[in-house]
Backbone bond lengths (Angstrom), bond angles and torsions (degrees), N, CA, C in turn:
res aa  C-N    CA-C-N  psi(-1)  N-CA   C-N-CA  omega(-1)  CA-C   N-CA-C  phi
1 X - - - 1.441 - - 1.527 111.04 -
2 X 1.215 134.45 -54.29 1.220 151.80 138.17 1.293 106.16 -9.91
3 X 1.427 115.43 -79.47 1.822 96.90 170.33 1.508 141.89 -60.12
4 X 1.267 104.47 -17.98 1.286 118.52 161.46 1.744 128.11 -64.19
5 X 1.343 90.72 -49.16 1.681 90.89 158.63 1.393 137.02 -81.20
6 X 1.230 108.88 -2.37 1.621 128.57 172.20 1.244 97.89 -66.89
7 X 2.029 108.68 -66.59 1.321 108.14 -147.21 1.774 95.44 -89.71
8 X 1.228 140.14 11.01 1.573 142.13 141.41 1.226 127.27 -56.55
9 X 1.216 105.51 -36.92 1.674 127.90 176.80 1.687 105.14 -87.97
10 X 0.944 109.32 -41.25 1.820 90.92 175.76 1.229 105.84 -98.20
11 X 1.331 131.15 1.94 1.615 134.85 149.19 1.502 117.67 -53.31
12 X 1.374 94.30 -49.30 1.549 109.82 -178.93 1.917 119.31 -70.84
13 X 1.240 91.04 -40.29 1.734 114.21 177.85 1.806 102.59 -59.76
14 X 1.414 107.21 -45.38 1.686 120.32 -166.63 1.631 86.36 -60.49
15 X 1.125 115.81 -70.15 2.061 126.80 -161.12 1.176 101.77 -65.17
16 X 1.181 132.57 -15.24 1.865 108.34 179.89 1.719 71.14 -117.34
17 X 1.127 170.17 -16.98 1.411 134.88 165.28 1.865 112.74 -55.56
18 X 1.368 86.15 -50.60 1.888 99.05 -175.50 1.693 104.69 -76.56
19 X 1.626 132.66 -3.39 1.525 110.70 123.90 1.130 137.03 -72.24
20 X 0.849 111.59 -27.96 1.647 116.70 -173.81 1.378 102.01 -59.38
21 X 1.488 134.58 -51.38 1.233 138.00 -173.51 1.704 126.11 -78.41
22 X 1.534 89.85 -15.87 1.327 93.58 -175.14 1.693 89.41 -89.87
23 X 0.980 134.85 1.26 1.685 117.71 -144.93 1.608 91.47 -111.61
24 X 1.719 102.55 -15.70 1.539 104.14 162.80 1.478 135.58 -63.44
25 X 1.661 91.08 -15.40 1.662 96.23 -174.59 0.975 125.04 -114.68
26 X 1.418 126.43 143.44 1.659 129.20 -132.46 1.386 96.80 -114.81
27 X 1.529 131.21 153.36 1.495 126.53 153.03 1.174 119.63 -60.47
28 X 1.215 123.01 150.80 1.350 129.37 149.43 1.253 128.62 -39.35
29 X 1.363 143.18 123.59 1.461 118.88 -162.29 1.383 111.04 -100.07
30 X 1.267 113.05 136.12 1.452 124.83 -168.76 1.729 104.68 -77.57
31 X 1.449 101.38 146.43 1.509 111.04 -161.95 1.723 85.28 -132.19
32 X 1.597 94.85 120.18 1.473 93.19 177.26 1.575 108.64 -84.66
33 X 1.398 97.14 146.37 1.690 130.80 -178.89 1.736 115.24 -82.60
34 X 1.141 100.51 146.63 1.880 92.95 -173.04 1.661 98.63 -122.24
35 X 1.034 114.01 155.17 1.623 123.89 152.89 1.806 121.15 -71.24
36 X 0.894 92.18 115.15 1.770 84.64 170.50 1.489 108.04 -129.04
37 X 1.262 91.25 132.35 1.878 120.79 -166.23 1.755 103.84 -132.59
38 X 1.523 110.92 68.35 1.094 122.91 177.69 1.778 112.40 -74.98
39 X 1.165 124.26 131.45 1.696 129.57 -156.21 1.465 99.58 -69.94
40 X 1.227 140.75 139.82 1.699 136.91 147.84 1.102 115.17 -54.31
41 X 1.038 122.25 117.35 1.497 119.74 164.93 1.563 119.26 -93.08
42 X 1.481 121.38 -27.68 1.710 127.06 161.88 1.316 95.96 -124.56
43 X 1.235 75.00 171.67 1.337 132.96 -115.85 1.546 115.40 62.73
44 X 1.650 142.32 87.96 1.296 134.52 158.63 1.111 129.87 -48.35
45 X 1.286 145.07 161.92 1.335 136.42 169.20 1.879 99.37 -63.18
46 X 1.673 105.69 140.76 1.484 109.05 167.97 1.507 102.54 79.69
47 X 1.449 122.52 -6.78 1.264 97.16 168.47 1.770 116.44 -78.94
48 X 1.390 94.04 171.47 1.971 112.10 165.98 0.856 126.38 -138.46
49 X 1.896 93.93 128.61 1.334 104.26 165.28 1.242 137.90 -100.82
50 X 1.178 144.51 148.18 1.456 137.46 -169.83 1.639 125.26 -91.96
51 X 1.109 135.99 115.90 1.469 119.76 -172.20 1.478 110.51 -58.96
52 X 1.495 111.11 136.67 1.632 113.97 175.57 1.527 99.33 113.64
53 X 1.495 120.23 -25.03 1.119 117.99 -136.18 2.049 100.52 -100.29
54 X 1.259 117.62 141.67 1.849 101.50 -179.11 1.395 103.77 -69.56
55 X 1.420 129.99 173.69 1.466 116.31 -178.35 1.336 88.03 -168.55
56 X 1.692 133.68 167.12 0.983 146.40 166.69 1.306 132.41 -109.56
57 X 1.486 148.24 118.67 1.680 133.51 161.18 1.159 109.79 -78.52
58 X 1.011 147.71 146.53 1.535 153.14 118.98 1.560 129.49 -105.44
59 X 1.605 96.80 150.56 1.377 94.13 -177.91 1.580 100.54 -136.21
60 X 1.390 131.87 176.07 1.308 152.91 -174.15 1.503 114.35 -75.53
61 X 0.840 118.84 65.94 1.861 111.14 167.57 1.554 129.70 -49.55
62 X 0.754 110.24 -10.46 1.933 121.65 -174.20 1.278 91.32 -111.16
63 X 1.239 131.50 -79.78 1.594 116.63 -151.14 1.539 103.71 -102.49
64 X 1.401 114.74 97.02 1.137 136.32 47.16 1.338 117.70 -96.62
65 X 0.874 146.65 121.55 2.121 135.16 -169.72 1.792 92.83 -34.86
66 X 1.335 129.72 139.86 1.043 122.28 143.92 1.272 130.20 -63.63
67 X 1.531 112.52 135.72 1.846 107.85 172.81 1.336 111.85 -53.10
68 X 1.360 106.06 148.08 1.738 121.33 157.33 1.641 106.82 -30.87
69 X 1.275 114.42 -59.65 1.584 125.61 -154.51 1.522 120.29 -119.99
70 X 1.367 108.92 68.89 1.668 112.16 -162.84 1.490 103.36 -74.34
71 X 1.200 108.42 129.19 1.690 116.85 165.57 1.491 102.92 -22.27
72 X 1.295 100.03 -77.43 1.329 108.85 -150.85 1.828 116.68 -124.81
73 X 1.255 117.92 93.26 1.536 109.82 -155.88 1.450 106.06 -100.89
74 X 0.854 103.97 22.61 1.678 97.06 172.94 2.067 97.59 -136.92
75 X 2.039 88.15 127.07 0.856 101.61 -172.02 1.967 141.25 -79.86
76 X 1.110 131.20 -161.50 1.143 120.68 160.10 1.434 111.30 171.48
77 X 1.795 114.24 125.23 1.241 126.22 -174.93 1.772 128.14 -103.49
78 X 0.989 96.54 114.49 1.833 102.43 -165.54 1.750 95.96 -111.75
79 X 1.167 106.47 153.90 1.451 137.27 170.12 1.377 131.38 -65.92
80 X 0.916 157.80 157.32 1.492 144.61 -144.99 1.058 111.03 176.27
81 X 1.883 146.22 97.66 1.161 132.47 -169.15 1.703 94.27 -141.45
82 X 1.123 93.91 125.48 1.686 136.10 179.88 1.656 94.57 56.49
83 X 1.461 134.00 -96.21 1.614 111.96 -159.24 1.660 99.99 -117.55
84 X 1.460 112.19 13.55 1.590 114.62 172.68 1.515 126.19 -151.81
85 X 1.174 93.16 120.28 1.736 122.35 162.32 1.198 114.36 -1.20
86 X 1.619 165.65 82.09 1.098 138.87 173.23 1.198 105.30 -99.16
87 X 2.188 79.46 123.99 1.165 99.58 -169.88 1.935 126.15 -97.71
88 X 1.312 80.40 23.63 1.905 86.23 179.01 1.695 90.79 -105.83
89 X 1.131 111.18 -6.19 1.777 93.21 168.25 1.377 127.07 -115.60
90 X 1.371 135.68 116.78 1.210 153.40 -151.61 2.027 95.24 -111.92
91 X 0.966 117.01 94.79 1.384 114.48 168.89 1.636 112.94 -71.70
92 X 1.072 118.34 -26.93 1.614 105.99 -177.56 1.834 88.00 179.36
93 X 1.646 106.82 140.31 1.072 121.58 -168.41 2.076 116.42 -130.90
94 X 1.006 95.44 148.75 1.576 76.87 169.21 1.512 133.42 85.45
95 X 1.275 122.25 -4.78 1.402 155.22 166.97 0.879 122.78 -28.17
96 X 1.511 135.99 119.09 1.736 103.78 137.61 1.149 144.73 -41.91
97 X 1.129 156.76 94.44 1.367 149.05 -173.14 1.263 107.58 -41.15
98 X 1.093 134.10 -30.99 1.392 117.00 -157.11 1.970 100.27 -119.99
99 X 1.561 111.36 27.98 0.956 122.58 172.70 1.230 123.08 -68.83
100 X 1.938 110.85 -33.57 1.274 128.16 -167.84 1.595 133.29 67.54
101 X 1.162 102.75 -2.15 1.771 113.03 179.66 1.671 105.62 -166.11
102 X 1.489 92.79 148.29 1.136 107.27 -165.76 1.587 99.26 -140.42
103 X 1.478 125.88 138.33 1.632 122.92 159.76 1.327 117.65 -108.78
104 X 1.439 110.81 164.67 1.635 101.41 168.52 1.118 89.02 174.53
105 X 1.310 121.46 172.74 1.812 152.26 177.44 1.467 105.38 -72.95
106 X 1.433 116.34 115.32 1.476 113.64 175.36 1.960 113.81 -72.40
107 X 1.516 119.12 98.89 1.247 118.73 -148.47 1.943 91.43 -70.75
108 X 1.616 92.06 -178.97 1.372 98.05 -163.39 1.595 112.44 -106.02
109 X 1.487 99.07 105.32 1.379 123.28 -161.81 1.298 99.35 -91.21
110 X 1.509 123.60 167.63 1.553 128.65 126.20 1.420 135.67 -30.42
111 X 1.540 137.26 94.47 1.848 103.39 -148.01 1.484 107.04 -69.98
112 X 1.294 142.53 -169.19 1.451 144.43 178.08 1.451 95.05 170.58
113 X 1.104 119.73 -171.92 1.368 136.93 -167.06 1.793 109.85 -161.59
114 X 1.336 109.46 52.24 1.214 121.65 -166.85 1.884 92.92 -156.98
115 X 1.112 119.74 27.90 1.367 112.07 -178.30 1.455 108.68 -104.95
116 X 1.412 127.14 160.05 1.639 133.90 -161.42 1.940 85.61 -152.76
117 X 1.274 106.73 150.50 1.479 126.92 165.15 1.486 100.32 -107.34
118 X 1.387 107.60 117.70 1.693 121.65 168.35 1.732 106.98 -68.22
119 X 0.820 122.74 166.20 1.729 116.57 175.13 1.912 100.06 -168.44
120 X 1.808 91.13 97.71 1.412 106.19 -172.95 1.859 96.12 -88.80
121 X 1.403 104.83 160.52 1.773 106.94 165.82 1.564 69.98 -168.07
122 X 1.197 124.10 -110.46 1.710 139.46 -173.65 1.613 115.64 -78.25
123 X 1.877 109.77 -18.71 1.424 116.46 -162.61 1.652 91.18 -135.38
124 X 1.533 97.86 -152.09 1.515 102.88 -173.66 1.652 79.92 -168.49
125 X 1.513 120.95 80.78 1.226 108.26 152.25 1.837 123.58 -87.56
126 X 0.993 110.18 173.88 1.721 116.29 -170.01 1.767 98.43 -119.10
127 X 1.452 100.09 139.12 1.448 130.58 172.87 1.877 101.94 -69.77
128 X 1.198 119.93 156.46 1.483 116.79 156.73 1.567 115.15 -59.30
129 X 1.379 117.75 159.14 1.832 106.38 179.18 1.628 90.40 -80.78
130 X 1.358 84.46 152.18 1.606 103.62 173.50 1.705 104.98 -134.13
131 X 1.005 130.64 -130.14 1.690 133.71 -136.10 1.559 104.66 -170.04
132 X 1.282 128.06 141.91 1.535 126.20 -144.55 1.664 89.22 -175.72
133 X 1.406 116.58 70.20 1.234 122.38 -177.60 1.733 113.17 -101.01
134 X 1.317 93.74 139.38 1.817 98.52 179.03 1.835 118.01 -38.66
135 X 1.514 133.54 146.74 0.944 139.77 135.29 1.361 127.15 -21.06
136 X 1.571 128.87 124.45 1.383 126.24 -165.77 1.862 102.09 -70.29
């Protein structure tokens, strides 16, 4: 009986010591995160691009103001032809988002005139379709 109430009592002694110590330690304080959905400005609707050819995206950094605290600030531009993403093509990766321009090699697609530039950082907004015509 005696040992039973010993080892209850330093059962009891252990759990309010190991609150006491834990109750010292604080969370990390959470820093809220924003969406940023900066507009495309190129690719226009009706423009063309040529396969082979270097080409540029840009988008608007000021209007909308960027948040203080973007999810996700490093960027990445994928391809988009008629209602899906293709996702084995990566046009440019790794970005600043808030660089506003990007170059790269227009890779060698199918041509159509139903193509959109995705533009991931925190979101995935879409370019107007533009035009993605063969090499002369």
């Amino acid at each position: 009986m005696t040992f039973m109430k010993n080892f209850t009592t330093l059962t009891t002694l252990s759990f309010i010591i190991t609150l006491q110590i834990t109750s010292f330690a604080k969370a990390a304080p959470v820093v809220t995160r924003d969406v940023y959905v900066p507009p495309i400005l190129k690719p226009m609707e009706h423009d063309i691009w040529q396969i082979g050819q270097n080409t540029t995206v840009s988008w608007n950094t000021t209007s909308p103001t960027p948040p203080i605290n973007i999810t996700n600030p490093s960027g990445k531009i994928m391809l988009r032809k008629g209602g899906r993403t293709l996702l084995n093509i990566i046009l440019a990766d790794n970005f600043d988002i808030l660089s506003g321009t990007v170059n790269f090699t227009v890779p060698d697609v199918d041509p159509g005139d139903d193509y959109r530039v995705v533009l991931y950082g925190d979101s995935g907004n879409w370019s107007p379709t533009f035009t993605i015509k063969a090499s002369p």
